[in-house]
LUMBARO-226694 format. One record per residue (C-alpha): residue in one letter; x, z, y. Coordinates in steps of 0.001 Angstrom, whole numbers, plus 500000, padded with zeros to 6 digits. Example, Ala and Ser with C-alpha at 12.3 -4.5 7.8 and 13.67 -1.06 7.14 Angstrom:
residues 2
a512300507800495500 s513670507140498940 
end
This chain:
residues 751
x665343273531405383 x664339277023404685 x663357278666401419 x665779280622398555 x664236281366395571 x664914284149393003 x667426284203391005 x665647284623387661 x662035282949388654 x661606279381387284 x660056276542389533 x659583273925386973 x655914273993386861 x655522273897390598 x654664270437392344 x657452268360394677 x654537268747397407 x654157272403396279 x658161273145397268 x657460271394400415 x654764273189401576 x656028276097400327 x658880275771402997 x658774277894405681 x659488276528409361 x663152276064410010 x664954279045410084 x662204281417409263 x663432284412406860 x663085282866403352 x661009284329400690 x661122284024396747 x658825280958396197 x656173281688393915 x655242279702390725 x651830278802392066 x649706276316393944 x650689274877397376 x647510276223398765 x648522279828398045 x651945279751399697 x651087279174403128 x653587277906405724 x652882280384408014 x655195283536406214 x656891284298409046 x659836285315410486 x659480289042409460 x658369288920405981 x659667290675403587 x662254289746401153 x663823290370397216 x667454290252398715 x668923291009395675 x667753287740393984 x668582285228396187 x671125282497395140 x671877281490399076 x670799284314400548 x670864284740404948 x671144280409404800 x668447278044405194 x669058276155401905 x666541275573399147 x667987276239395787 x665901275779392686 x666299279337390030 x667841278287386655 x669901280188384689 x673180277776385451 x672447278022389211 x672212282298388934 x675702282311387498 x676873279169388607 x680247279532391138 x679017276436393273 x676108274974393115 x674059272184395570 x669998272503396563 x667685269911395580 x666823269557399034 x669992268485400458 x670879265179402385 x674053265328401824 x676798266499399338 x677040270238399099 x678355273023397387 x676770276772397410 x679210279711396893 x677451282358396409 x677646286377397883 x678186287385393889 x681099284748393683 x682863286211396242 x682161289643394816 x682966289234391255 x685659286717391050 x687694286397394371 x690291288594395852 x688949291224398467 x691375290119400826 x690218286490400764 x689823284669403795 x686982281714404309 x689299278957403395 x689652281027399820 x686324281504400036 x685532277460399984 x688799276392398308 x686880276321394823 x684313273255395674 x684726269516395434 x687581268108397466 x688367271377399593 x692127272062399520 x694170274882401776 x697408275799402550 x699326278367404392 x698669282371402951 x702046282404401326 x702723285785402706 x699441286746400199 x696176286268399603 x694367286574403237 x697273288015403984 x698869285033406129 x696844282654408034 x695628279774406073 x694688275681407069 x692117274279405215 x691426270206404348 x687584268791403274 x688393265117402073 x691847265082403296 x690170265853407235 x692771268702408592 x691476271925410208 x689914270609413366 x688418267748412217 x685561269600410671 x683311272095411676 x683151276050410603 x680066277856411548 x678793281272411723 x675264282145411008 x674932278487412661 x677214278600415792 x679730276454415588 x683539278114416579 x686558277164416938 x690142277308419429 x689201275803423195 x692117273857422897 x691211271636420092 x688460272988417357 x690944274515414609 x690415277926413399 x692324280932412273 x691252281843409075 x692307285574408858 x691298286326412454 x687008286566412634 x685730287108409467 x687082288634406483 x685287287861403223 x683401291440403637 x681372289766406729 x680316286968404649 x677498286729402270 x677264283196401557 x679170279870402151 x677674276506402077 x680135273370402008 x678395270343403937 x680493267178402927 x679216265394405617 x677444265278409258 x674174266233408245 x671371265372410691 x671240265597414342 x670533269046414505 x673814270176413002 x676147271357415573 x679830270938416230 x682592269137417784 x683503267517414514 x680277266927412633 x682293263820411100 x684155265594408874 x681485267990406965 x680996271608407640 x681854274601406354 x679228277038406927 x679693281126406807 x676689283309406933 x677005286951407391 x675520289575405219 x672152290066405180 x670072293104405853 x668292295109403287 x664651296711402552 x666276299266401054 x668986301904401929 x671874301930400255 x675478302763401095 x678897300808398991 x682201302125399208 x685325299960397911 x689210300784397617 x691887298277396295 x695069297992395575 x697718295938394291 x700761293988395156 x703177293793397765 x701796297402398608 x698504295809399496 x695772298499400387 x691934297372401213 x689385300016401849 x685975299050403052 x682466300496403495 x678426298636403998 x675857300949405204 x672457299542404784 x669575301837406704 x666532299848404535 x663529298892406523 x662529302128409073 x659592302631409383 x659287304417412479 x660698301682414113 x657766298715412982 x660856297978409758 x664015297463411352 x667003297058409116 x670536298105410333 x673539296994408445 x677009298385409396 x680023297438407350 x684009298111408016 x687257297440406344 x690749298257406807 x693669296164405010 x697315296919405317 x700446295226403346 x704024294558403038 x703390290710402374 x704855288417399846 x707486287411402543 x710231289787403463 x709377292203406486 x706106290549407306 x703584293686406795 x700230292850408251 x697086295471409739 x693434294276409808 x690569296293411213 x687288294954411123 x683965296433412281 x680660294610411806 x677094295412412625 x673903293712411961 x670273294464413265 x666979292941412206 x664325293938414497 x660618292415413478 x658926292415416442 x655739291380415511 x654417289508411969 x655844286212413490 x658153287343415617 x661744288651415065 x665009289421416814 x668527289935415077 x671385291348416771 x675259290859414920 x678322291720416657 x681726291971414504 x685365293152415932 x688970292416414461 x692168293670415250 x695107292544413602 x699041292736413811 x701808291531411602 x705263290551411784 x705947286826411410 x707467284021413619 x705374281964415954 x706591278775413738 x707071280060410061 x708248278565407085 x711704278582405473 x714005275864405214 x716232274589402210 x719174276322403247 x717652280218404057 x715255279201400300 x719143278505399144 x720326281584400359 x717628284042400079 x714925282547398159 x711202281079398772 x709758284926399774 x712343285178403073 x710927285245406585 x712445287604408444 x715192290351407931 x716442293784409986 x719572291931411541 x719035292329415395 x721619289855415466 x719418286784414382 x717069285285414955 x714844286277412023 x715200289861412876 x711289291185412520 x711582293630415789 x711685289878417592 x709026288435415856 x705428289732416556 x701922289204417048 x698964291060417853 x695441289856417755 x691730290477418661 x688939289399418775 x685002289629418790 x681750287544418031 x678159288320419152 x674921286424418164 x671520287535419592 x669208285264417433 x665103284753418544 x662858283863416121 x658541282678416723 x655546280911415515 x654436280062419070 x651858278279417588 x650165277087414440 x653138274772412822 x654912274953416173 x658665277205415590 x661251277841418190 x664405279386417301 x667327280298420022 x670810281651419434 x672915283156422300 x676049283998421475 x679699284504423011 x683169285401421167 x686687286508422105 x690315285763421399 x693097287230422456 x696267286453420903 x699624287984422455 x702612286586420429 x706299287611420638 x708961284837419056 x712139283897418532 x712092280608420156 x713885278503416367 x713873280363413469 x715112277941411228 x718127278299412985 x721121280023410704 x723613283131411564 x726207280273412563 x723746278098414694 x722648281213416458 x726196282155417393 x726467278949418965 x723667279248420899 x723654279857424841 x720891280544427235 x720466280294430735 x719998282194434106 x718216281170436988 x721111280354438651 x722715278395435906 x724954280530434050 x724970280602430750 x724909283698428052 x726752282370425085 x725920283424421947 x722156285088423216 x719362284487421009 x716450282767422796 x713056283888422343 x709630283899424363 x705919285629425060 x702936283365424095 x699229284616425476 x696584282869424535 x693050284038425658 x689562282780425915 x685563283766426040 x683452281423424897 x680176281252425806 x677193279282424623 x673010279398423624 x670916276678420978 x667637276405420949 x665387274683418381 x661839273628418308 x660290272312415389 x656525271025415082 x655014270403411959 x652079268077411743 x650426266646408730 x653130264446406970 x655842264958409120 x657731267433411636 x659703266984414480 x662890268904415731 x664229268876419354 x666761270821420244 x669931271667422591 x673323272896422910 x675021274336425642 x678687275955425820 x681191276880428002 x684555278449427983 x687372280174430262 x690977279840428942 x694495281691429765 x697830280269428097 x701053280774429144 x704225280819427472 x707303282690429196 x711076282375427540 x713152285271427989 x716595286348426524 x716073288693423600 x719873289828423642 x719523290793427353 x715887291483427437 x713010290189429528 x715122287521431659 x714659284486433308 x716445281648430963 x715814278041429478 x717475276957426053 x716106273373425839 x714467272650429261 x717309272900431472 x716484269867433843 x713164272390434631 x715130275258435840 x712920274672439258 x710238272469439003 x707949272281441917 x708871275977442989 x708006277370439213 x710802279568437769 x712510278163434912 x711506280680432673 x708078279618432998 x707464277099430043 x703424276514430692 x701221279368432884 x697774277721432331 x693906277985433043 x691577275921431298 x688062275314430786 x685414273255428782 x681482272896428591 x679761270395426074 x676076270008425855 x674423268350422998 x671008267207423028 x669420266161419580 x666111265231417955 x665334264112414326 x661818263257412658 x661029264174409270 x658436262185407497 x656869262351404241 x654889259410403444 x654353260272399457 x654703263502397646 x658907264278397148 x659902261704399490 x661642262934403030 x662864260212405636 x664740261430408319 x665946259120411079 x667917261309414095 x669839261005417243 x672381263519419057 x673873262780422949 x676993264586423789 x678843265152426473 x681901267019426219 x684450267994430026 x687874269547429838 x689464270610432736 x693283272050433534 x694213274428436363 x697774274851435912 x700443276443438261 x703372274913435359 x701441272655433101 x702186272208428967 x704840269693428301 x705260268555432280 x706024272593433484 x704630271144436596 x701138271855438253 x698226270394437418 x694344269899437923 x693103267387435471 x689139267010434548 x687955264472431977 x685039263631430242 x683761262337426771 x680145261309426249 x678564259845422925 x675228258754421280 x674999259256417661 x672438257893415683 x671530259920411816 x669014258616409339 x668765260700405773 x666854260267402739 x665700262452400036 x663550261772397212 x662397264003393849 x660741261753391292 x660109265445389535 x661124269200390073 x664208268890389009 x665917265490390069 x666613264389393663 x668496261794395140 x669977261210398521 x671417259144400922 x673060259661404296 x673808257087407033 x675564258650410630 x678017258389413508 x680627260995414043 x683105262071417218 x685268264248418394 x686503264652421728 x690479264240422492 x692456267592422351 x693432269606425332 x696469268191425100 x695897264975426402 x696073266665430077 x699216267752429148 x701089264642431255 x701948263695434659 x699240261027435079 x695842261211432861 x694862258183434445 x697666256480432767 x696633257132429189 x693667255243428264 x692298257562425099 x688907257456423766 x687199260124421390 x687900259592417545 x684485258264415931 x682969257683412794 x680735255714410472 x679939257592407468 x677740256446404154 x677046258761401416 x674930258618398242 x674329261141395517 x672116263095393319 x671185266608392385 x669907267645388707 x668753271115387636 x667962271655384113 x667009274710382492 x670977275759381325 x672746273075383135 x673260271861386664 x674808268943388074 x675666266937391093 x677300263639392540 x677870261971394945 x679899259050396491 x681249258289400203 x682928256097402511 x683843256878406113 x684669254411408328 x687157256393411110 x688524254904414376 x690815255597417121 x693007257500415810 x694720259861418976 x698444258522419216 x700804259179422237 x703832257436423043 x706912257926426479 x706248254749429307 x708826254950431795 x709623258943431047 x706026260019431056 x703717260725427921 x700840258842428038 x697765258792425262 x695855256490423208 x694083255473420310 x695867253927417129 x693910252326414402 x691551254336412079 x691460256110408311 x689216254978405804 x688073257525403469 x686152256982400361 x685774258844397060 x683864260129394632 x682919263839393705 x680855266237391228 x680234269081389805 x678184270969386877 x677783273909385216 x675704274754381700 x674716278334380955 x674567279147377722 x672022281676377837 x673717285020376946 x675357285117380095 x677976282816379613 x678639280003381416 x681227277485382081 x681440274896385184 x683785272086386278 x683948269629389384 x686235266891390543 x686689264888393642 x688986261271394118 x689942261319397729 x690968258116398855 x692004258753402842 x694418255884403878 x695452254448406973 x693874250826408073 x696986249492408655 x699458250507406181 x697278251025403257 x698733254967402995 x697023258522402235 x697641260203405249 x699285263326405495 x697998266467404016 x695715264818402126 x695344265069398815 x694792261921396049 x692301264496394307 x690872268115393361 x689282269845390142 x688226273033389617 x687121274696386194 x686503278155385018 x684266280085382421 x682187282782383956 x680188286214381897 x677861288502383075 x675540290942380308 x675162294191380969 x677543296032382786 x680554293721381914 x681671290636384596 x684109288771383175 x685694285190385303 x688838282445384617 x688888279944387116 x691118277378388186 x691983274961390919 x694070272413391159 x695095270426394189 x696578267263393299 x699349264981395181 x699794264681398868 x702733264088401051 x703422265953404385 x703535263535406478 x702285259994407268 x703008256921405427 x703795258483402249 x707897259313402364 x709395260597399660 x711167263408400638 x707670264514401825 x705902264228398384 x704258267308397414 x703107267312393766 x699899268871392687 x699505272806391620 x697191274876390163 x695445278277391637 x693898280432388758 x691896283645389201 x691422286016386608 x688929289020387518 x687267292019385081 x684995294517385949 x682675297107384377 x679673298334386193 x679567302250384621 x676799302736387334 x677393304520390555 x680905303798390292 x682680300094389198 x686043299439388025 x687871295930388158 x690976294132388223 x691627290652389718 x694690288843389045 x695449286041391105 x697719283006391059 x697708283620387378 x700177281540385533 x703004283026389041 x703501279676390646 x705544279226393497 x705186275918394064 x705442273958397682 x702179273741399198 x703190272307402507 x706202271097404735 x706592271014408197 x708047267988409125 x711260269197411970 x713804266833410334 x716176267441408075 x717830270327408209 x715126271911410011 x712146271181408101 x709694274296406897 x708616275090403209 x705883276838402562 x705047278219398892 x702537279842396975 x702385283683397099 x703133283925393115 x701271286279391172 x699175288838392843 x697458292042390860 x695005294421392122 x692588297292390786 x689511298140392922 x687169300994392463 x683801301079394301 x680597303222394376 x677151302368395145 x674556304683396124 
end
């Protein structure tokens, strides 16, 4: 779908058929739709027209979102076009009302049904886990500029690690698998889709300092060339931001560095090529397995991590990480032919994360003493505190290409995806009281396994290629009425080279693969300009983890890939001052990965299913004088087929409110969200009950023309509540809280 309209133009008086044709082939540069007849908005705009940037609503996406006044201030909002239930946050969001230091899962966390936890070192600050429908991190997709991303191991994501929010211009929240041509290992659970900042005509350069708690310094600067003449209108975009802190939690300070460039090269009138390459660099202090337990919350409250003490374990010098990474996109865009499009992304990215750790933090000053680790030749070093190295590195590389072919009443999209990836993990212990050393604290029986020193936990190579093959057909048999019946192969191969395997520490060369056909069929209809409804019918999977090959005998487990059936229905209105959306669903999910010990070996396999079901919306009504308010809700139902019981990390609902005003030079925002109940782990125990909090965001700012000032206060109302629990067992179990109340001022000038 391709088209954004401008913020303040109205499209009431213009036809269903008339936004149709209006469209512009998939993934051409959108333009602001004009208020007139079909016949003078041809199809055929182009990949390098031109563009009012500073009106669109979802701007460098390929959603269609109708201009109203609730939809130009609204916080989320959903396109008329959609298949599926969505939620818009817009570039001006993100600006306005959101912490600079704000990761993606921030970015998301205020639509229907999106939850998140982790970042109690700050704001951005600490990595974060986010949940769509009470699916974890992994079990949905995340996207950049459409290319799906995610860990090699299993498709989670770190969400302080690729893109800061100053690399993002807009986020769209897909609650649901979409058609066949959207990409990813877990289409299942939704998507959440990042697009990075557009390009525009015009130069301009925007400089931004902040500053606030916990010693929290951001500085940042976007350099925008305009088009260049000289060079047939290129536009060059080149951003950076630096971010340094103490943290919330005691000696945890964290570095970011981020560099990001962005070219738009029009080749021709319907040709153009864009280039986007970002860097990040980050290091902080913080154990490889965080989170406090009761007794070190009893003793030094819910902000300790780590300490100066070389003599424990929660001594920061021990506990370290460094990361980096990068992300490239080279994206082709054509009108081959009359209604004929092809679009192809190449792209590649980089992690590299080199972690230092005390191997049990949770341990106390009296546990520690008791501790003893272990020389090659068996001695033992009572009283040494055990720690280890962790590298984990991969490139991925991958390329999709789409063809669409519009003809008469209906188009057609074929498409592919390839990818492939190269992985190093390895994991040595040593003994931090000695120094590097050859030791074992838990694994003694693997002192010497097949030749491997003992000190080697896992020393791994892995790789992974998937190729996807899709096709949908879009047909139109009366005006405002899309049918769109799809189908996606996959074919997904893991592979392990291993001199001391994960789990076994012995070596290994495993292959496996997962194949699937997945059948999509979508609806949309508009009875008039401003009311559509939609329905969604599809079939999800995911392929196993990594971690399956982590045994002595693959053969042995009998695993299949996790699928789903998924049903959806809503509707999308858009009034002149008011905007709203529902929708309801019910996924059908099945073989659930378990694993279980036969005869001293771990073997894998699939365990009944989840059902999830619920029920979401959201509005907002603009009253015209630049205030606005908006609300939306979700009921997440996500139980377990056989016990009847929310799963964990899953919470029984969200809401989200807020009033939002913008005249003149003043912005003004209060929002709120509140994640309600969930437990941390399955089958609802008590002790794991986590009740439901709120997250409010207060932000100001006043626009005095080349320079801005603002304040944004977050976590409002200071609560510290539990967010999440990692299950160890009592005593040993992790708390993690929220960050309490967080202040900064910013200043920024605009040229």
């Amino acid at each position: 779908m391709t088209i954004s309209t401008g913020a303040r133009m109205r499209l009431f008086g213009v036809s269903a058929a008339a936004l149709v044709t209006s469209m512009a082939p998939a993934g051409a540069l959108a333009e602001t739709a004009p208020a007139t007849p079909a016949a003078a908005t041809p199809a055929s705009t182009g990949p390098a027209a031109a563009a009012d940037d500073s009106q669109k609503i979802a701007e460098g996406s390929d959603v269609v979102v109708t201009a109203t006044k609730a939809n130009e201030i609204a916080p989320v909002t959903a396109s008329l076009q959609t298949t599926q239930p969505q939620a818009i946050v817009s570039r001006t969001f993100i600006e306005d009302s959101l912490p600079a230091t704000a990761d993606f899962n921030q970015l998301a966390l205020i639509t229907p049904s999106f939850s998140n936890t982790g970042s109690n070192g700050g704001v951005g600050i600490s990595e974060s886990k986010g949940q769509l429908r009470g699916f974890q991190d992994g079990e949905y997709n995340i996207t950049y500029d459409g290319v799906p991303f995610g860990d090699t191991n299993d498709p989670t994501h770190h969400s302080n690690t690729f893109f800061p929010s100053d690399t993002v211009e807009t986020v769209v929240v897909d609650r649901g698998p979409g058609n066949a041509g959207n990409l990813g290992q877990a289409t299942f659970g939704g998507s959440v889709n990042l697009f990075s900042r557009a390009t525009r005509e015009d130069a301009s350069a925007a400089f931004r300092g902040t500053y606030g708690s916990f010693n929290t310094f951001l500085g940042r600067a976007m350099l925008q060339s305009g088009s260049i003449a000289k060079l047939g209108g290129t536009q060059i975009l080149l951003g950076g931001q630096y971010v340094r802190t103490d943290g919330r939690l005691t000696y945890s300070p964290y570095h970011q560095t981020n560099l990001f460039g962005k070219v738009v090269v029009p080749i021709g009138p319907d040709v153009k090529l864009t280039i986007l390459s970002t860097y990040n660099k980050n290091h902080f202090n913080q154990p490889d397995n965080d989170g406090a337990t009761l007794a070190q919350i009893a003793m030094y409250g819910k902000n300790f991590s780590l300490n100066n003490d070389p003599k424990t374990a929660q001594y920061y010098g021990y506990n370290y990480t460094d990361k980096t990474t990068d992300f490239e996109i080279v994206k082709f865009e054509a009108d081959i032919a009359p209604g004929t499009r092809l679009e192809n992304r190449a792209y590649t990215y980089y992690y590299n994360n080199s972690t230092y750790s005390d191997a049990d933090v949770t341990l106390t000053a009296a546990d520690a003493a008791k501790l003893k680790t272990t020389n090659a030749n068996g001695t033992k070093n009572v009283g040494d505190l055990a720690g280890y190295s962790k590298l984990n590195s991969y490139r991925t590389y991958g390329d999709i290409l789409k063809t669409t072919i519009n003809f008469g009443p209906a188009s057609l999209l074929v498409g592919g995806w390839i990818e492939w990836n190269v992985t190093h993990r390895k994991r040595y212990q040593y003994d931090i009281t000695k120094g590097n050393g050859t030791f074992t604290v838990y694994d003694y029986k693997y002192l010497s396994v097949a030749g491997n020193p003992g000190y080697i936990n896992y020393d791994q190579d892995s790789h992974g290629n998937q190729e996807q093959l899709f096709a949908e057909l879009e047909i139109r048999p009366i005006e405002g009425l899309k049918i769109t019946p799809g189908f996606k192969y996959v074919s997904f191969t893991r592979q392990i080279n291993a001199i001391a395997n994960q789990t076994t520490h012995t070596p290994a060369t495993f292959t496996a693969t997962y194949d699937a056909s997945l059948p999509f069929a979508t609806i949309n209809y508009q009875p008039t300009e401003r009311l559509a409804v939609y329905a969604q019918y599809a079939k999800g999977f995911l392929a196993p983890p990594l971690s399956v090959l982590y045994v002595v005998d693959p053969s042995a487990s009998s695993v299949k890939p996790q699928t789903s059936t998924n049903y959806q229905f809503g509707a999308v209105y858009h009034g002149a001052r008011v905007s709203i959306d529902a929708d309801i669903y019910a996924i059908d999910f099945n073989n659930k990965f378990a694993h279980k010990t036969v005869g001293g070996n771990v073997v894998y396999y699939n365990q009944g299913g989840v059902l999830y079901k619920g029920i979401e919306g959201q509005a907002t009504y603009a009253f015209g004088n630049g205030l606005a308010i908006f609300a939306n809700a979700s009921r997440n139902y996500a139980k377990t087929k056989d016990e009847r019981k929310q799963v964990a990390n899953a919470p029984f609902m969200t809401a989200a409110g807020g009033i939002l005003y913008k005249r003149g030079p003043i912005k003004l925002s209060l929002i709120d969200k509140y994640t309600g109940t969930q437990y941390a782990d399955n089958g609802e125990p008590k002790q794991y009950r986590i009740p439901g909090y709120n997250t409010a965001i207060a932000a100001a700012s006043y626009d005095f023309g080349i320079v801005t000032a603002g304040i944004n206060v977050s976590d409002l109302f200071d609560s510290t509540k539990v967010t999440n629990i990692s299950v160890n067992g009592a005593p040993y179990d992790q708390y993690y809280f929220q960050p309490g109340r967080e202040i900064t001022g910013s200043l920024s000038v605009k040229f």
